[in-house]
C-alpha positions in Angstrom: -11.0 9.8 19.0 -12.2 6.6 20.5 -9.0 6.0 21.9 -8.6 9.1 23.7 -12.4 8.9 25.7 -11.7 5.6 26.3 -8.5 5.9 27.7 -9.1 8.6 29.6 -12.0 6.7 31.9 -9.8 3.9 32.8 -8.8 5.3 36.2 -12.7 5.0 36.6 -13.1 1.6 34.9 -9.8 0.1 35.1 -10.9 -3.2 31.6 -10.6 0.4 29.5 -6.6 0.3 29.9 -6.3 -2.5 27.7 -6.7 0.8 25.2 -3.4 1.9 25.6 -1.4 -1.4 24.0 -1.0 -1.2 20.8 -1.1 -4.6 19.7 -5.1 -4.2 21.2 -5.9 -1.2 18.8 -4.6 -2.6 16.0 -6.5 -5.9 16.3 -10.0 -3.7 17.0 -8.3 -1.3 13.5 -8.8 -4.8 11.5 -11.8 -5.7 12.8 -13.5 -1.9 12.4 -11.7 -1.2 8.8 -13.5 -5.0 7.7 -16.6 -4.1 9.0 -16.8 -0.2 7.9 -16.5 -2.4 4.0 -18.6 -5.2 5.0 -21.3 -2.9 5.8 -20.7 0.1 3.5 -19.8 -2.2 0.1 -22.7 -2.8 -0.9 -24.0 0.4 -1.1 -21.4 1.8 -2.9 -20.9 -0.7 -5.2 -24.4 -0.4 -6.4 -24.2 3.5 -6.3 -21.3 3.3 -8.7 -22.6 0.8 -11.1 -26.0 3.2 -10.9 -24.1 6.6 -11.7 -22.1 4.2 -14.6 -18.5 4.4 -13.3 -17.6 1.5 -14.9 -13.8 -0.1 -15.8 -13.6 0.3 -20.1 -11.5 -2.9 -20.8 -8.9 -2.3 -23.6 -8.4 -3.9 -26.7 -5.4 -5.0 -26.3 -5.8 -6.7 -23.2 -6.3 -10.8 -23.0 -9.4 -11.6 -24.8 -10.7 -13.1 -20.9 -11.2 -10.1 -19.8 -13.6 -8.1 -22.5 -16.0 -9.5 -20.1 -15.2 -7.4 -17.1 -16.7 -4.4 -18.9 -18.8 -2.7 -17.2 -17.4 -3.5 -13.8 -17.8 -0.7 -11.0 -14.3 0.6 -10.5 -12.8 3.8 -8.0 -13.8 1.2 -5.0 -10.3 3.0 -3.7 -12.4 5.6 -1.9 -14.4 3.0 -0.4 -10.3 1.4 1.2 -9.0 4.8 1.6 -12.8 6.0 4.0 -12.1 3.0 6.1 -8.5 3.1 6.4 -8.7 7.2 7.7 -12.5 6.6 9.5 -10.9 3.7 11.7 -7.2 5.4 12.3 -9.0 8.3 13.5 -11.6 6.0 15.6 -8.1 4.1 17.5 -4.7 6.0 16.2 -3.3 7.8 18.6 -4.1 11.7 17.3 -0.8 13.0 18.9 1.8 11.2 17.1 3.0 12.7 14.0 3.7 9.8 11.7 -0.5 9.2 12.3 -0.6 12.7 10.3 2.1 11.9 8.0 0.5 8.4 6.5 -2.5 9.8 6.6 -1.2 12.5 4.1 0.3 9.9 1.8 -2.5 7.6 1.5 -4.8 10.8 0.5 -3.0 12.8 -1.1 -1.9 9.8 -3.3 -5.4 8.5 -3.8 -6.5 11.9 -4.8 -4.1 12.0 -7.7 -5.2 8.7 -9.0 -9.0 9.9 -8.2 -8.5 12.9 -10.8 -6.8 9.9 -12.8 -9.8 8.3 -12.7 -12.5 10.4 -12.8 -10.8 11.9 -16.0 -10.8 8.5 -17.5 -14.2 6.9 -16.3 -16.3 10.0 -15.7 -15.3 12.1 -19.0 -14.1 9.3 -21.1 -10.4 10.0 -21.7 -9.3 7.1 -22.3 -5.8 8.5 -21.1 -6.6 9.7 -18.2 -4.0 12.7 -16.2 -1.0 13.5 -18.5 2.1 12.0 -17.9 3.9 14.8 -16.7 0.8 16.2 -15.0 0.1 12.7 -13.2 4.1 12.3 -12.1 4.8 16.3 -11.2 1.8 15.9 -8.5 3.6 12.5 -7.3 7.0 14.3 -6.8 5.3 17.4 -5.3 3.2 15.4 -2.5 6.7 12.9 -2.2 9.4 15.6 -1.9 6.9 17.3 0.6 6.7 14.6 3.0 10.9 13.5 2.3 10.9 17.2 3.3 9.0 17.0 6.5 10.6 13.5 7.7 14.1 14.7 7.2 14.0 17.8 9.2 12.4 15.6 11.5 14.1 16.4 15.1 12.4 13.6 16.7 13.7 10.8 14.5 17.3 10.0 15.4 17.8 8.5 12.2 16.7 10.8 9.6 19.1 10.4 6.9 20.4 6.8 7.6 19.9 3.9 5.3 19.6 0.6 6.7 21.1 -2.5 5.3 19.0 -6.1 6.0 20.6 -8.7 7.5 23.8 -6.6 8.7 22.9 -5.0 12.2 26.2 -2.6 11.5 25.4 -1.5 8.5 24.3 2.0 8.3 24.9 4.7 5.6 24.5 8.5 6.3 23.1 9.3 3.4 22.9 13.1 3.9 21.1 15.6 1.8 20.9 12.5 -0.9 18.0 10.9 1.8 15.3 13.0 0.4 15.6 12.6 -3.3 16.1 8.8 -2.0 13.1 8.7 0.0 10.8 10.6 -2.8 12.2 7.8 -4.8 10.6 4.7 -3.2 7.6 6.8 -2.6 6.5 7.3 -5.8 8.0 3.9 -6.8 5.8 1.8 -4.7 2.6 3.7 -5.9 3.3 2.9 -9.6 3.9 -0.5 -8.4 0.8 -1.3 -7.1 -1.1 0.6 -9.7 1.0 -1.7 -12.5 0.1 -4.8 -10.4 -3.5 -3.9 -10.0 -4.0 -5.8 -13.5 -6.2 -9.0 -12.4 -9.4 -9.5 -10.1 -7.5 -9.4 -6.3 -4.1 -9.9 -7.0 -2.9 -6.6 -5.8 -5.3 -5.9 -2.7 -4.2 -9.3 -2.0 -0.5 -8.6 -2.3 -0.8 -5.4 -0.1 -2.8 -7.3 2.4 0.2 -9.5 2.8 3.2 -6.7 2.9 1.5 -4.4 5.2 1.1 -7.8 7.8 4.5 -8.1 7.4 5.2 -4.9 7.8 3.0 -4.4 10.8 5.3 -6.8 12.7 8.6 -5.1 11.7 6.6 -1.7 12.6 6.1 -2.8 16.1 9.1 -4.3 16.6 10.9 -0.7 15.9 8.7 1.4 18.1 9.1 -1.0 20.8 12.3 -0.7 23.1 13.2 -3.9 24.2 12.4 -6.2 21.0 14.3 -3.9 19.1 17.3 -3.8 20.8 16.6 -8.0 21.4 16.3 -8.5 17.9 19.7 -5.3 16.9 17.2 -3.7 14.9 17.0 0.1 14.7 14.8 1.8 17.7 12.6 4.7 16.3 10.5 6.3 18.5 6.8 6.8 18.2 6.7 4.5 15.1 5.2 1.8 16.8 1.8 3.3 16.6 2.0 2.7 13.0 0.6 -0.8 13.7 -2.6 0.4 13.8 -2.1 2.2 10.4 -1.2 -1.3 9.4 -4.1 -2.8 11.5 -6.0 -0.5 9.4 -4.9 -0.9 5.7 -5.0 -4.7 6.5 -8.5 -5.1 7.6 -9.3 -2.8 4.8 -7.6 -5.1 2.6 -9.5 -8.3 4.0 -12.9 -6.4 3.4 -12.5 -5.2 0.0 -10.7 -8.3 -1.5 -14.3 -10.0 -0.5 -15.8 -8.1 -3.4 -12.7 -8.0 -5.7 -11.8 -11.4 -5.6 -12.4 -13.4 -8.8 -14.7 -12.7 -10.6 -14.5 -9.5 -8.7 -17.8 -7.2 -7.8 -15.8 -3.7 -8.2 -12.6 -2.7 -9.0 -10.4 -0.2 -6.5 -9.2 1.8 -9.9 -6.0 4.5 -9.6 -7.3 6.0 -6.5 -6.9 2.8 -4.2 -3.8 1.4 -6.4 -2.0 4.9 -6.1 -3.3 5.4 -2.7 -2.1 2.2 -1.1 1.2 2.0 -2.9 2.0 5.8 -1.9 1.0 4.4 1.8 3.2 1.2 1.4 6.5 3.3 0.6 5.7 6.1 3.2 5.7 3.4 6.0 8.9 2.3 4.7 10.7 5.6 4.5 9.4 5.9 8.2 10.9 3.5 9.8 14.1 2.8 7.6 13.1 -0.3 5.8 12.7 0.5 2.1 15.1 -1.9 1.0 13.3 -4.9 3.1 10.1 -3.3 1.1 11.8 -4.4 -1.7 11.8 -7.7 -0.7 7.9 -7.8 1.0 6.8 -6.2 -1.7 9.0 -8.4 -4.3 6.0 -9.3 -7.1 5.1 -5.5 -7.1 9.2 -4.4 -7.9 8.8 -7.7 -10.5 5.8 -6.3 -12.2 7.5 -3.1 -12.6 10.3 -4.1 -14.2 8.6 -6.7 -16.7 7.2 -3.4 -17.8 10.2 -1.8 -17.9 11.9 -4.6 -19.2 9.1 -5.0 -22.6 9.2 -1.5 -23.0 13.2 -1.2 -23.3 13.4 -4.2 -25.8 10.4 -3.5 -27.8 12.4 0.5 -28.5 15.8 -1.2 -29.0 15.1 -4.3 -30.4 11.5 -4.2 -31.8 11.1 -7.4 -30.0 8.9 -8.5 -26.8 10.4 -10.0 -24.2 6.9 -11.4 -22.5 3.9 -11.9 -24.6 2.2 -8.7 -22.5 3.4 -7.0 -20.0 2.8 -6.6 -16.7 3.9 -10.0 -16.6 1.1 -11.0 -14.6 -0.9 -10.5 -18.6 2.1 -12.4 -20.2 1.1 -15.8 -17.9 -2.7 -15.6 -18.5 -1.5 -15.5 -22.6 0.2 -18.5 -21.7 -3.0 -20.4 -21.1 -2.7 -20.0 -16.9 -6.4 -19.3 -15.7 -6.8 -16.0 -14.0 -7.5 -17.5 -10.8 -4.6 -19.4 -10.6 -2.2 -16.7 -11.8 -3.7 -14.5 -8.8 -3.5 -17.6 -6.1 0.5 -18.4 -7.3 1.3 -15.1 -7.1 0.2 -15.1 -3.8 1.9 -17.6 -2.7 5.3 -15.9 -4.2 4.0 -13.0 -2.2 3.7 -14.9 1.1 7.5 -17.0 1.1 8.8 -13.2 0.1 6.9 -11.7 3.4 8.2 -14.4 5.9 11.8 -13.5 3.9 11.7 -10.6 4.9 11.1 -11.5 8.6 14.5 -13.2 8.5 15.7 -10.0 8.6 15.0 -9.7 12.6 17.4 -12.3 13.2 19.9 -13.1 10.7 22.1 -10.4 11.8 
């Protein structure tokens, strides 16, 4: 909206055309989504804690954490207001893949809001059925597979792009959507396994979506793509702001979930930002470097995985509590220091994952 008024008086006041590069929106995206949490936070922290929507701790958890009960949780709608509120404010409104990560970051959210509200609000303890809580997953992914495969604009709608190998591309066909519904919902789960430990995943996603950001641009724009042989897709660059976006939202809420955190995002940010996280990869043909950005999130999922086989098979544990982020704190690792090391692992995977501009 912003964008638009403000771009349209530059002819008038020629400073305003520093609105139409993208790498100036985005900048202002991080700053506005930071702020809209700075200055909101508070409030909505206190108006959760007052109405009682407070994280129940399990009892099976690590003993350390029986004291985060009571903690305000659902601080995902608080993310997901700034992330849309600041898009809106400097995306440009005209460019469908705006429209399309807006969808995925709602419509995500919403299924773990019901999540959580069933959980939280009317105490069960279960929260959305299995089946319930995956059909509506599948529904909102095969939709927007659906959409960016019939896509006419995108020259490479059914291609899968292989890191490293500038050559490397597979039609996939038909097989894309199925494909694409699959990361989708995968990197949703994944940050809702991760989201275990006060700022480790908000932290994590802060760090993938910068790295992402860069690989975003790079794609939209003409001549650093075909610099760096990496694929050239049209109207994706304005996804940086999206990124800009998610990123300063990030920054903002990890000031009141970092340990010992004020309020917890719950399903509705986890979901949310993982649905987000997968939809910006399907975009622009990256999923399998999303594996490697987002390497502690695939980790997590498949210590899960991984306890859950053995214990069926076997009747033996693998860690000592899955996700394995649990299985370290058991270990006698302070929380902080299991949040600050993963981190770290999150980081070295990031700028890994920027090799893939050049090693090819």
């Amino acid at each position: 909206m912003l964008f638009s008024l403000f771009y349209s008086l530059h002819e008038w006041f020629s400073p305003l055309n520093v609105f139409r590069y993208i790498t100036f929106r985005s900048a202002v995206s991080i700053i506005t989504a930071m702020l809209f949490i700075f200055i909101l936070g508070p409030r909505v922290i206190e108006k959760l804690r007052g109405l009682s929507v407070t994280q129940q701790i399990r009892d099976d958890g690590p003993e350390t954490h029986q004291g985060k009960s009571g903690t305000p949780t659902m601080g995902g709608v608080l993310i997901i207001a700034s992330i849309v509120f600041t898009v809106l404010l400097w995306g440009d409104l005209k460019n469908g893949y705006i429209w399309v990560m807006i969808l995925s970051l709602t419509g995500f959210g919403a299924i773990g809001l019901v999540d959580d509200y069933l959980k939280v609000v009317r105490g069960n303890a279960k929260g959305l059925r299995a089946w319930h809580k995956f059909g509506s997953q599948l529904l909102l992914a095969v939709c927007i597979g659906l959409f960016l495969y019939m896509n006419p604009k995108d020259p490479y709608t059914d291609v899968l792009s292989i890191p490293f190998f500038k050559r490397w591309l597979f039609d996939l066909g038909w097989f894309y959507i199925p494909f694409s519904v699959m990361v989708m919902i995968g990197s949703s789960n994944a940050v809702n396994l991760t989201d275990g430990i006060d700022g480790l995943a908000i932290g994590l996603v802060g760090i993938a979506v910068l790295a992402n950001g860069a690989l975003v641009y790079i794609s939209g724009n003409k001549n650093l793509a075909q610099y760096l042989q990496v694929l050239f897709l049209p109207g994706t660059g304005e996804l940086t702001v999206f990124c800009g976006a998610i990123l300063g939202a990030s920054l903002g809420f990890l000031w009141y979930n970092s340990y010992p955190a004020d309020v917890f995002m719950g399903d509705v940010g986890s979901l949310g930002l993982g649905g987000a996280l997968g939809t910006l990869a399907v975009i622009t043909k990256h999923e399998i470097v999303l594996a490697v950005v987002g390497g502690i999130f695939v980790i997590e999922t498949f210590s899960v995985i991984l306890q859950v086989a053995s214990f069926k098979l076997t009747g033996k544990r693998v860690f000592k509590m899955a996700p394995i982020h649990h299985h370290f704190e058991l270990k006698g690792w302070p929380e902080a220091k299991v949040i600050v090391r993963f981190w770290i692992l999150g980081i070295m995977l990031a700028l890994l994952s920027l090799t893939t501009l050049k090693v090819r």
